[in-house]
C-alpha positions in Angstrom: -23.9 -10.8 -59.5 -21.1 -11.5 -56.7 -19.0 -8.1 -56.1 -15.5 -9.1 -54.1 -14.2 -6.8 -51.8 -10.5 -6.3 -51.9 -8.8 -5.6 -48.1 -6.3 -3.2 -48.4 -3.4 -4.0 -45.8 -1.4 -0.8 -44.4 2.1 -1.4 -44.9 3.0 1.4 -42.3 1.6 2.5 -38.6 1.4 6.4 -39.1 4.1 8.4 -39.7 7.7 8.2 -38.6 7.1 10.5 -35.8 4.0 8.8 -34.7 6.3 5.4 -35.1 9.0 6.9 -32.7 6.8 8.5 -30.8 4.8 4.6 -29.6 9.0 3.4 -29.4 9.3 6.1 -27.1 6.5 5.6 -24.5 6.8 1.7 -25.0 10.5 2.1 -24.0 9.8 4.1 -21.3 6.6 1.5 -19.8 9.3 -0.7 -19.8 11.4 1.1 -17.5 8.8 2.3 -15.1 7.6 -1.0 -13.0 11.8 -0.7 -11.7 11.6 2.8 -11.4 8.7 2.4 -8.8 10.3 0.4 -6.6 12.2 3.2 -5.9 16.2 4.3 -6.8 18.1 1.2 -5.6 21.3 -0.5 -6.9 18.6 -3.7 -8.1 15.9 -0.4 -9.3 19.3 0.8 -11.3 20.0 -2.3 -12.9 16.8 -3.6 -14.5 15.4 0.2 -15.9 19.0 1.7 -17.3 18.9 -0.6 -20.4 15.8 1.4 -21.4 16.9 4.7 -20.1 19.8 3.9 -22.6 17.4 3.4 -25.8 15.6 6.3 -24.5 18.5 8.5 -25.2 20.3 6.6 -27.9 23.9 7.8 -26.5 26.8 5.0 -25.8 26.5 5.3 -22.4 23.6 5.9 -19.4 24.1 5.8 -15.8 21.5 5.5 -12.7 23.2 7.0 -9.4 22.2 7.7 -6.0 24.1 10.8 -4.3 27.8 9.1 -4.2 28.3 6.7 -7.2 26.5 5.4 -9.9 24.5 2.2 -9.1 24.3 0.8 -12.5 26.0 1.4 -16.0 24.9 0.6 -18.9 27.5 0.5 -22.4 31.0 1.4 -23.2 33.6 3.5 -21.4 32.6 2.0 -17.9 36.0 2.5 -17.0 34.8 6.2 -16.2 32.4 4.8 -13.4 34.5 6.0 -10.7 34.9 9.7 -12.3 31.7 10.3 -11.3 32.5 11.6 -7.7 33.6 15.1 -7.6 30.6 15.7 -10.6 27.8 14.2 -9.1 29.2 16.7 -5.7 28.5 19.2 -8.0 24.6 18.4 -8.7 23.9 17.6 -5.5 25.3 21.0 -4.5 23.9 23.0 -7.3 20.5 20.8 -7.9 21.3 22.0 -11.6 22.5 19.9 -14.6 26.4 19.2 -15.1 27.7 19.6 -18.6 31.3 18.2 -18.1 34.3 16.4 -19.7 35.6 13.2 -18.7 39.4 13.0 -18.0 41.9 11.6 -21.2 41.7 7.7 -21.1 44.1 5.0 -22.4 41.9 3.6 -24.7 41.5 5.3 -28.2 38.0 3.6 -28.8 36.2 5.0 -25.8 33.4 7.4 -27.3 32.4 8.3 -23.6 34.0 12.3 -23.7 31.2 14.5 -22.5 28.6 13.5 -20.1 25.7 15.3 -19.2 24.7 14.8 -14.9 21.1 15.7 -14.7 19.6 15.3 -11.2 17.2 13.5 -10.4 14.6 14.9 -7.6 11.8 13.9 -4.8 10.0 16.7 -3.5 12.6 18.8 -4.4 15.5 17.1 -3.0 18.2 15.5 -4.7 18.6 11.6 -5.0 20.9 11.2 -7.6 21.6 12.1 -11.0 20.9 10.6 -14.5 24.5 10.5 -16.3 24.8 10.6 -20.1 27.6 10.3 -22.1 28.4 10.7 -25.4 32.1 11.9 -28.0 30.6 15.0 -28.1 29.0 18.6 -27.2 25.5 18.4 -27.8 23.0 20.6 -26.5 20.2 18.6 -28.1 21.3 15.7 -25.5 21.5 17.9 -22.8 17.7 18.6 -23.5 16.8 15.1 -23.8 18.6 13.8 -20.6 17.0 17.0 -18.7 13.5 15.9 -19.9 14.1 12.0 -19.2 15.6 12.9 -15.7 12.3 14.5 -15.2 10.4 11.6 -16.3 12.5 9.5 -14.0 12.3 11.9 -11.3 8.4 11.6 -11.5 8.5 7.7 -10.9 10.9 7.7 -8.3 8.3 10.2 -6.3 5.2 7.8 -7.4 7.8 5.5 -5.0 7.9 7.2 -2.8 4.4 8.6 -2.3 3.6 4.3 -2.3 6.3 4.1 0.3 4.5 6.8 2.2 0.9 5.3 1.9 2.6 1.8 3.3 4.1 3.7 5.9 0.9 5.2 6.6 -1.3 1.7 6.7 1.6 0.4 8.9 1.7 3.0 11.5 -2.4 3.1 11.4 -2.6 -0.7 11.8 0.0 0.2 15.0 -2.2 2.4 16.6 -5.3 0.1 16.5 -3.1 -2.6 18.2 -2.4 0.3 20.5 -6.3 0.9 21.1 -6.8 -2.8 21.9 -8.5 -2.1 25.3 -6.1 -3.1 28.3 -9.8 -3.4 30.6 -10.1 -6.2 27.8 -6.8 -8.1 28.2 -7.2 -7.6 32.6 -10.9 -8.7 32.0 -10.2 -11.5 29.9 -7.6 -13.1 32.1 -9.6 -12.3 34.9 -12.3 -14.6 33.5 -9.8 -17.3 32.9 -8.2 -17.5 36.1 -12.0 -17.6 37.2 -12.1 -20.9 35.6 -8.9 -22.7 37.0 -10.4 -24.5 40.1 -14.0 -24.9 39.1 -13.8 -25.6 35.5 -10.1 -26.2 33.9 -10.5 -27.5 31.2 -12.4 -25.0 30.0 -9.7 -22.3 32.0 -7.2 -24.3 29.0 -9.6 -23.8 26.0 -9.8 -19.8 27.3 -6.3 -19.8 27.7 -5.0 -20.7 24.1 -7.8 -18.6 22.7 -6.1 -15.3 24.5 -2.8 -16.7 23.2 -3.8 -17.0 19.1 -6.1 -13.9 19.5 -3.3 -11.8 20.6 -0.9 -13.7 18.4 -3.3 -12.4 15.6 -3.4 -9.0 16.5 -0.3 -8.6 16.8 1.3 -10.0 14.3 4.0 -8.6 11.8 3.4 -9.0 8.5 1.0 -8.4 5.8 -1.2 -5.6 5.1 -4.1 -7.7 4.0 -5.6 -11.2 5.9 -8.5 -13.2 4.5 -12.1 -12.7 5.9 -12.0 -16.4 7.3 -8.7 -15.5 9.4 -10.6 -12.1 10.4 -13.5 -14.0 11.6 -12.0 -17.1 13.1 -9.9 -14.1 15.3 -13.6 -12.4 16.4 -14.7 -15.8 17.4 -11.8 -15.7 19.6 -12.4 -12.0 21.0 -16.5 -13.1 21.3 -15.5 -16.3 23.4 -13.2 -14.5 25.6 -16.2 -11.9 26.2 -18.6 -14.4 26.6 -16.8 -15.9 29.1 -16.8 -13.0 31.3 -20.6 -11.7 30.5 -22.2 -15.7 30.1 -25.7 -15.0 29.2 -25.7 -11.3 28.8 -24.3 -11.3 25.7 -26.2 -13.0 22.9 -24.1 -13.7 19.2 -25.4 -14.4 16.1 -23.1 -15.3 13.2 -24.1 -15.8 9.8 -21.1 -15.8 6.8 -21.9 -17.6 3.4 -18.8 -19.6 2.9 -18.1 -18.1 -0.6 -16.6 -15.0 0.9 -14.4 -16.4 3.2 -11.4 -15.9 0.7 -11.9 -12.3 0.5 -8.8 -10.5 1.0 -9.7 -7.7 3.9 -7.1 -5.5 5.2 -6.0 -6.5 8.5 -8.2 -5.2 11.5 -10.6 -4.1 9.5 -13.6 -5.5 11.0 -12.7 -6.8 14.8 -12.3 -2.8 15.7 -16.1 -3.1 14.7 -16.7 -6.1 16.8 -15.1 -4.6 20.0 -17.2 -1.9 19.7 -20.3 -3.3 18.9 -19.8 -5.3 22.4 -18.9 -2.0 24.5 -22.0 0.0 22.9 -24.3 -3.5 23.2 -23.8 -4.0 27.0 -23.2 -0.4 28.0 -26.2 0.4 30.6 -27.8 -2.8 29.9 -28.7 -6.3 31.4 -28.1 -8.1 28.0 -27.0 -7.5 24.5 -27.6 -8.8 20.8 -24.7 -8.4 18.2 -25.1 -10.0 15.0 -22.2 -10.1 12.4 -23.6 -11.3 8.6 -21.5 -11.8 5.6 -22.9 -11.8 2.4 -21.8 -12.3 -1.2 -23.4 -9.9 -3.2 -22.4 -10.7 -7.2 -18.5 -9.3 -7.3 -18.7 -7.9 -4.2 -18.4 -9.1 0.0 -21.1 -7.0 2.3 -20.0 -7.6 5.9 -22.5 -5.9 8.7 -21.6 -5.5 12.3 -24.9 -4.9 14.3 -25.8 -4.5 18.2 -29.2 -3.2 19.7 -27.2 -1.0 22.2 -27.5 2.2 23.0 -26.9 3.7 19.8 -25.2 7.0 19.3 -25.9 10.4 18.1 -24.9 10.5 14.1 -23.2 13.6 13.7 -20.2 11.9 16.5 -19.9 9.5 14.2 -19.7 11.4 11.5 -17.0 13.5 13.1 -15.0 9.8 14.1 -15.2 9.2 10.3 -13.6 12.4 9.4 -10.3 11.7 12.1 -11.6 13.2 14.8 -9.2 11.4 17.5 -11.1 12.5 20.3 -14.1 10.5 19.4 -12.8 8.0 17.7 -11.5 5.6 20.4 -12.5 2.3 18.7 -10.7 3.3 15.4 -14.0 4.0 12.9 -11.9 6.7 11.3 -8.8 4.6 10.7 -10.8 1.5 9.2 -12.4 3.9 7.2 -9.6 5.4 5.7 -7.9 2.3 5.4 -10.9 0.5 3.2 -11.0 3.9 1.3 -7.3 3.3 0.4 -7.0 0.2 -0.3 -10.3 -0.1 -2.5 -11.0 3.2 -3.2 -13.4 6.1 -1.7 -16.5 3.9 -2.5 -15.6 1.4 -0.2 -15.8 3.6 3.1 -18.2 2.4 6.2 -21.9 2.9 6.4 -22.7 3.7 9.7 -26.9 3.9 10.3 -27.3 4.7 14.2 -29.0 7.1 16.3 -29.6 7.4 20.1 -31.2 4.8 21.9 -31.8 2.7 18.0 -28.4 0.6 18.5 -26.2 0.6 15.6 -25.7 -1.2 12.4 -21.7 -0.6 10.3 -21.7 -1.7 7.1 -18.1 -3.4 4.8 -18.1 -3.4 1.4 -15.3 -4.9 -0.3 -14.4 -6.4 -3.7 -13.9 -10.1 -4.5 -10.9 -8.9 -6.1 -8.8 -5.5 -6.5 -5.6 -5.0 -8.2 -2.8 -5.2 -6.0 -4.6 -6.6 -2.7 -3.9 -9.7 -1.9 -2.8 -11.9 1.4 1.4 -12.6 1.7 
């Protein structure tokens, strides 16, 4: 006996609220990506077309403090009424309910507008502007509550604008740490070279020009692994130069993480002091620098037999303790942690006289990492 099942198809998706209510949050995913870059004239332009369906009225307007940066459907002509309103919000921080002045054309629908302000940390930027032919306290409700909405990107923004701030300034002050005994040293070596070996004086030479070039460069919060690397090989010849024999290096990277995004100066900071700790009070040192691929991850380890140091100091660098952070553990730290997340901090294993061992992990790939 064959039984046949019959598929019944849903002619509808929920009810009409449910329906409006998906419209609603797919309109206003649309508009956000803008929104997040921030309240701009270009910001304006590509999110007021769904501010507009959001509020179904004939006209929407984005503006900063002075004007409206972008309008979207009829009575445009009223673009430059805006001035002594938007005043108004500014001053007050409260919604306008106003009237626009008589017109000369008979058609335009745009009579009332509603100015509701849009804030960021509880300072005015600007002001969502909706018009419509008529009172409507239902519409002054809804542009309230979308101003809010809008008001809660624009501070997402800014809070992104802040954390880049951040990364920039910290990536400064590591540049800033870069030891001056280094660059004196370093020269010192070279000009050490110029009579008895220069050719070698040369090689030194335009390795101190792209190292610096490196670490000082201007843009990009991210570099590959390979670029990190090829600039420690840079730093390591330098130092060899000065300490010969003394300092023995060992370098082992599988080539399949040489790709790996890594923010910038994340791992030379570890280099430098791996050297300073490796040679203090001793006639030689070891420092061996391994990168692994580990399935989707990149384990980088920084390791000298040094003279180690006492865990909770480290511990206390970690948490942004400036005074004993001058090689910039903290600010790697926190700039991993940022960029990858709080699992993705350094593993420090060291203790006094046991030399020390700091530990990378990163991730083959993160959302919104990658090298300009």
């Amino acid at each position: 006996m064959t039984r046949g099942w019959r598929l019944r198809r849903r002619t509808r998706l929920g009810t009409e609220v449910d329906r409006a209510t998906y419209r609603a949050l797919h309109t206003a995913s649309l508009a956000s990506p803008a929104l997040r870059e921030g309240l701009t004239t270009a910001s304006a332009e590509r999110s007021i077309r769904h501010l507009r369906t959001l509020l179904g009225t004939p006209a929407v307007a984005l503006s900063d403090t002075a004007a409206a940066l972008a309008w979207e459907g009829q009575g445009v002509h009223h673009r430059d009424d805006l001035g002594p309103l938007l005043d108004r919000v500014v001053e007050s921080g409260e919604t306008v309910v106003s009237t626009f002045p008589e017109c000369d054309d008979p058609s335009c629908p745009c009579r009332q507008v509603v100015l509701s302000p849009l804030l960021v940390e509880d300072v005015v930027v600007g002001a969502l502007v909706a018009c419509s032919d008529a009172q409507s306290g239902a519409l002054v409700r809804a542009a309230d509550e979308v101003a809010r909405w809008v008001s809660g990107q624009l501070e997402l923004a800014e809070l992104d604008a802040s954390r880049t701030r951040l990364m920039e300034a910290e990536v400064r002050a590591l540049r800033a740490q870069i030891s001056p005994h280094f660059i004196y040293n370093s020269l010192g070596a070279i000009a050490s070279f110029v009579r008895t070996d220069p050719d070698r004086a040369r090689m030194l030479l335009l390795e101190f020009a792209d190292f610096t070039r490196y670490s000082f460069r201007s843009h990009g919060d991210y570099t590959t692994l390979a670029e990190e690397l090829k600039s420690i090989e840079r730093y390591l010849l330098l130092e060899q130069a000065r300490f010969g024999d003394r300092l023995e290096v060992t370098l082992r990277v599988a080539p399949e993480v040489l790709p790996v995004a890594v923010p910038f100066l994340c791992i030379q900071p570890l280099v430098e002091n791996a050297v300073r700790h490796g040679l203090a009070g001793q006639q030689t040192g070891r420092l061996t620098i391994v990168a692994r691929d580990l399935d989707q991850e990149c384990v980088i380890s920084v390791e000298d037999d040094g003279v180690g140091e006492d865990p909770e100091r480290v511990r206390r660098a970690l948490a942004g303790d400036a005074d004993l952070d001058s090689v910039g553990l903290g600010n790697v730290d926190a700039r991993l942690r940022n960029a990858f997340s709080d699992d993705y901090g350094l593993v420090v294993e060291t203790a006094p006289g046991a030399g020390t061992k700091v530990t990378v992990r990163v991730p083959k790939f993160a959302p919104g990492v990658h090298v300009q």
